[in-house]
DOZA-468257 format. One record per atom (N, C-alpha, C, O, CB): residue number from 1; x, z, y. Coordinates in nm, 3 decimals, padded with zeros to 5 digits. Glycine has a CB too. Layout:
BEGIN
(NUM,(X,Z,Y)),
...
//
This chain:
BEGIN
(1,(00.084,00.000,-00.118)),
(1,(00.000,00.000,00.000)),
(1,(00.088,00.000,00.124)),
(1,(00.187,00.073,00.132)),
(1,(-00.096,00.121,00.000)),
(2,(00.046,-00.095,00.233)),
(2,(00.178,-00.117,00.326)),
(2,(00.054,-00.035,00.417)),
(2,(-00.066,-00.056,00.405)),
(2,(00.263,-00.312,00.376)),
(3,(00.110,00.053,00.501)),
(3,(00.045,00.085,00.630)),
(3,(00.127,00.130,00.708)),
(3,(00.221,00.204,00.682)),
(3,(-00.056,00.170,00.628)),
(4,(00.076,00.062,00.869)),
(4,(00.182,00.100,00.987)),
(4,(00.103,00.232,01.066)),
(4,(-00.007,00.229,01.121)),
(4,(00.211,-00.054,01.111)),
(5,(00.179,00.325,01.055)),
(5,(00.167,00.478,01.114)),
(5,(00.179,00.483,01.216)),
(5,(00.123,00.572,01.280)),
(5,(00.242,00.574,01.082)),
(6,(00.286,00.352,01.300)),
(6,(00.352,00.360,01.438)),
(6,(00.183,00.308,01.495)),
(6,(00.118,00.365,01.582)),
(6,(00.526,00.236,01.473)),
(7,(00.157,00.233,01.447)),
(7,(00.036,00.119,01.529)),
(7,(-00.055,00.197,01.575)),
(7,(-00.126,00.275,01.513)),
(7,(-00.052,00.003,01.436)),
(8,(-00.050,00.171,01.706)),
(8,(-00.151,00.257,01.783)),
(8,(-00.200,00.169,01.887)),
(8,(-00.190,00.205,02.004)),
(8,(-00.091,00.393,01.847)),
(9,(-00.269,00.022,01.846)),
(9,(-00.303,-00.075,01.903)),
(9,(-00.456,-00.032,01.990)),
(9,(-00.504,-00.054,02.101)),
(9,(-00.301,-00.187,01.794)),
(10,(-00.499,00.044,01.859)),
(10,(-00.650,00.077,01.846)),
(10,(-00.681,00.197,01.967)),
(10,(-00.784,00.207,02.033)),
(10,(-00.685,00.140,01.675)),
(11,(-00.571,00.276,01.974)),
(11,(-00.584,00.354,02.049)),
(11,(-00.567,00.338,02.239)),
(11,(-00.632,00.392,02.328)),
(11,(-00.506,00.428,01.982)),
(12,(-00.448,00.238,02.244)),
(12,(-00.432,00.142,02.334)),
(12,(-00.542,00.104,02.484)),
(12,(-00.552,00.128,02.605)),
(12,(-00.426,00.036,02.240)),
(13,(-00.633,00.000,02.327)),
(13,(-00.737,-00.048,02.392)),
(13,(-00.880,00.070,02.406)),
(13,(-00.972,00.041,02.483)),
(13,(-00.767,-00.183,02.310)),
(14,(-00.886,00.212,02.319)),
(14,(-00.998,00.275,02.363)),
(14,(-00.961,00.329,02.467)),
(14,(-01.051,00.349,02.549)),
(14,(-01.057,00.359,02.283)),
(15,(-00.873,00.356,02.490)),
(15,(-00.803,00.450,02.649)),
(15,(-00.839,00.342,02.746)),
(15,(-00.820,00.377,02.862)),
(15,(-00.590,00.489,02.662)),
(16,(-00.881,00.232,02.733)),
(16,(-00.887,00.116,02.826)),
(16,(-01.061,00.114,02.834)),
(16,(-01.132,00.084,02.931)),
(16,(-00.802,-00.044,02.757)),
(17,(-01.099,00.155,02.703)),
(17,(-01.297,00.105,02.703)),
(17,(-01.353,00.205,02.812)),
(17,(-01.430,00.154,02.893)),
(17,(-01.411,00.148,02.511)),
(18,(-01.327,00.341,02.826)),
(18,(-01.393,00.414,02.883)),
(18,(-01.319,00.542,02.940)),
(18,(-01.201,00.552,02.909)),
(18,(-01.488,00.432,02.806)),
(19,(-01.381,00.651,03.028)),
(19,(-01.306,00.759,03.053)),
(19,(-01.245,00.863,02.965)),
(19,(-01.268,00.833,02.848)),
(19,(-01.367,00.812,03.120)),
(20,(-01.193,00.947,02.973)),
(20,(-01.177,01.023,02.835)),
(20,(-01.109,01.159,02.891)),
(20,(-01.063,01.161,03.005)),
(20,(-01.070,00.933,02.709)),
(21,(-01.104,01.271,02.809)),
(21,(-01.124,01.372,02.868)),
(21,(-00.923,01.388,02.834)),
(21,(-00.867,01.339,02.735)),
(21,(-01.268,01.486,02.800)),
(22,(-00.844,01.475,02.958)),
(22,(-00.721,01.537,02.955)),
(22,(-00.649,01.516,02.802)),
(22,(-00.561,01.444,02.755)),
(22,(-00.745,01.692,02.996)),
(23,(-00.724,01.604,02.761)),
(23,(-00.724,01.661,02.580)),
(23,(-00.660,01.543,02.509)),
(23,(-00.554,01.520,02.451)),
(23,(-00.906,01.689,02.496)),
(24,(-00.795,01.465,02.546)),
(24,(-00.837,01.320,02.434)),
(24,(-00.705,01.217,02.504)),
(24,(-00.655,01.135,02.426)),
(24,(-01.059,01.223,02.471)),
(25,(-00.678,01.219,02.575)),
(25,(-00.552,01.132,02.611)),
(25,(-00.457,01.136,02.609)),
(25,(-00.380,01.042,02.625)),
(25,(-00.531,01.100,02.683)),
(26,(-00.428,01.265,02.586)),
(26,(-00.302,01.341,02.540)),
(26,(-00.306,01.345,02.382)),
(26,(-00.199,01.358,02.322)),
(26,(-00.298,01.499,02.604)),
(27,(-00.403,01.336,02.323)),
(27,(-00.396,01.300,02.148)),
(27,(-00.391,01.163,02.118)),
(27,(-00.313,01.139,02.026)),
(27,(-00.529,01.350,02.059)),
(28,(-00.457,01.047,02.172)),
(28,(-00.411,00.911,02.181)),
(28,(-00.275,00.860,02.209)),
(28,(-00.212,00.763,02.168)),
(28,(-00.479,00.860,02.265)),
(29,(-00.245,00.974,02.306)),
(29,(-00.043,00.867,02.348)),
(29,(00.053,00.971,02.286)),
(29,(00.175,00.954,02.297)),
(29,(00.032,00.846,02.587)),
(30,(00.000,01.083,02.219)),
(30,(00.117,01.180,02.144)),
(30,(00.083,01.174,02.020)),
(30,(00.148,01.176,01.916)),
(30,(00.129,01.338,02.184)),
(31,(-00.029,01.168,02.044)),
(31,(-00.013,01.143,01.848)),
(31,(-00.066,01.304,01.784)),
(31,(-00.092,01.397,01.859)),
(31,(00.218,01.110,01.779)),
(32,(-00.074,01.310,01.665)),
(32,(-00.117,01.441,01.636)),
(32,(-00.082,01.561,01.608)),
(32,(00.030,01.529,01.569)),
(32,(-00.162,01.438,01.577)),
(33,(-00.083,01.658,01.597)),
(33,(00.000,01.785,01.584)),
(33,(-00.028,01.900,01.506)),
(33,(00.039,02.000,01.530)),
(33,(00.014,01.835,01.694)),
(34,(-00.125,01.904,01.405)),
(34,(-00.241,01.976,01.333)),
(34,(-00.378,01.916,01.316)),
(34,(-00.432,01.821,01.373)),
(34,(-00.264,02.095,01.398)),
(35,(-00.416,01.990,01.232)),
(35,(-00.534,01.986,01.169)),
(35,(-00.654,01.970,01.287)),
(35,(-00.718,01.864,01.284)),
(35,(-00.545,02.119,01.079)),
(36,(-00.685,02.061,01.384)),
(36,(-00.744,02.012,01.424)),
(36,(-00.766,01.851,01.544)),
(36,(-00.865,01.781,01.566)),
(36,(-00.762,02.106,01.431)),
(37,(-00.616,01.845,01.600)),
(37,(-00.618,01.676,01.602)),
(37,(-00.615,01.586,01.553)),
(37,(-00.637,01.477,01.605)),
(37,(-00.572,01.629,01.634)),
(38,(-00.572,01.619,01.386)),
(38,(-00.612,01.518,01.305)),
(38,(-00.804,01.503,01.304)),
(38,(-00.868,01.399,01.314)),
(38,(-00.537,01.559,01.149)),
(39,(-00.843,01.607,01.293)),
(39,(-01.011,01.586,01.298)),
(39,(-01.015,01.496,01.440)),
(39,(-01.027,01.374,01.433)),
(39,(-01.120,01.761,01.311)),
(40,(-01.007,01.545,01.530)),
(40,(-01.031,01.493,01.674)),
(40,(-01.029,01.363,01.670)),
(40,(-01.130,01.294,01.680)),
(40,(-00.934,01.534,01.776)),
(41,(-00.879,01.304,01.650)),
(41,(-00.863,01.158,01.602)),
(41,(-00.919,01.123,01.519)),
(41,(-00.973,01.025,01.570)),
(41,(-00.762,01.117,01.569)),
(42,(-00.955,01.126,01.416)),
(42,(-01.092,01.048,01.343)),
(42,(-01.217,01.055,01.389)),
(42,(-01.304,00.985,01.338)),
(42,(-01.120,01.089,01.213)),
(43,(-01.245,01.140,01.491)),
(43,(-01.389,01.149,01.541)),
(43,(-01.375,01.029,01.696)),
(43,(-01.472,00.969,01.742)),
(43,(-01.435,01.354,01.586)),
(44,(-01.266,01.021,01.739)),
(44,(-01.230,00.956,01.837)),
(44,(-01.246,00.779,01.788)),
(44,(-01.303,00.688,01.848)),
(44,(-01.080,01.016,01.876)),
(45,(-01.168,00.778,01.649)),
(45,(-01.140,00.675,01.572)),
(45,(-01.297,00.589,01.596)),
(45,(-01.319,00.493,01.670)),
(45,(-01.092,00.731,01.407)),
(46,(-01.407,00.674,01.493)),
(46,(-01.510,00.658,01.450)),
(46,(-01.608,00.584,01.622)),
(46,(-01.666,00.475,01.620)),
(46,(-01.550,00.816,01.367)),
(47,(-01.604,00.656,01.724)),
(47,(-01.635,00.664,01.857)),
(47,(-01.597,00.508,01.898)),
(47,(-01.677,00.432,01.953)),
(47,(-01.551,00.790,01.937)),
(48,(-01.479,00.478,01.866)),
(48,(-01.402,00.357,01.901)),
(48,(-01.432,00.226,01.829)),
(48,(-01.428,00.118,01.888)),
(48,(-01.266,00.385,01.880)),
(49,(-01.473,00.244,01.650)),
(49,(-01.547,00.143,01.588)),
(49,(-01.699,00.070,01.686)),
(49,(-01.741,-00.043,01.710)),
(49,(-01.591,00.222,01.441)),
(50,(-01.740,00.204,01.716)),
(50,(-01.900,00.200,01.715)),
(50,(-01.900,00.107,01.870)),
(50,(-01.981,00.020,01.901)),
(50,(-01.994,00.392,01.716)),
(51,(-01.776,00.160,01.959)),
(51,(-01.793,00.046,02.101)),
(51,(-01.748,-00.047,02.074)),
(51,(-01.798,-00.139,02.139)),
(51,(-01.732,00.067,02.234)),
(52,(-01.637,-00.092,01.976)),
(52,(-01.629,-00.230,01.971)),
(52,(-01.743,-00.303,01.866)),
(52,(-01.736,-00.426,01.859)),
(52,(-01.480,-00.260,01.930)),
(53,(-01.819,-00.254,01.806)),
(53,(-01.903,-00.313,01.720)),
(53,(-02.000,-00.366,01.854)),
(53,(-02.046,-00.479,01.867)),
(53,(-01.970,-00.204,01.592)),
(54,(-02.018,-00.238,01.957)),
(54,(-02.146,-00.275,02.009)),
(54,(-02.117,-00.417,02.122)),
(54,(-02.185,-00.513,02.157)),
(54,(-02.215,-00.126,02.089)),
(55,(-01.957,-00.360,02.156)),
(55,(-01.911,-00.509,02.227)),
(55,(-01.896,-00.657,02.166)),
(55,(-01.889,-00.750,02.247)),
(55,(-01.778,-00.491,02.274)),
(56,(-01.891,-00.682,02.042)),
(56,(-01.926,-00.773,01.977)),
(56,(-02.025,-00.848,01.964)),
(56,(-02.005,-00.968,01.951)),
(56,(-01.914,-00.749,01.910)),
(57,(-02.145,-00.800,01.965)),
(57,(-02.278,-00.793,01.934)),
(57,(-02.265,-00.848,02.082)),
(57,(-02.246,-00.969,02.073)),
(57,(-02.364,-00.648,01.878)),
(58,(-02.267,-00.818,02.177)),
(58,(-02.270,-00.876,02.330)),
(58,(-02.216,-01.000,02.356)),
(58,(-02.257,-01.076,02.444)),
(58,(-02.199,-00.795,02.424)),
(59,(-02.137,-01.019,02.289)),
(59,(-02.022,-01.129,02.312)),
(59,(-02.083,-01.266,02.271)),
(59,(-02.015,-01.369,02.279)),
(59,(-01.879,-01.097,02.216)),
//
């Protein structure tokens, strides 16, 4: 299984879709540090599917 850990393309462009709170932008450009930013980032992750799905659908 090849996966890139560095790639943070995804994260990139949600810091670009909308506002985001101190916290949340500081876990997007640092990356994670425990358990509970690992949760954070998948809830962020999940947040980030659902606007580009809905921007699609527009397009």
């Amino acid at each position: 299984m090849d996966t890139k850990l560095n790639d943070k393309s995804w994260q990139k462009e949600f810091l670009e879709m909308k506002f985001h709170s101190h916290a949340d932008v500081k876990l997007l450009t640092q990356g994670v540090k425990g358990l509970i930013g690992a949760w954070r980032l998948g809830v962020l992750k999940q947040e980030y599917n659902r606007l580009k799905k809905t921007q699609e659908k527009i397009k």
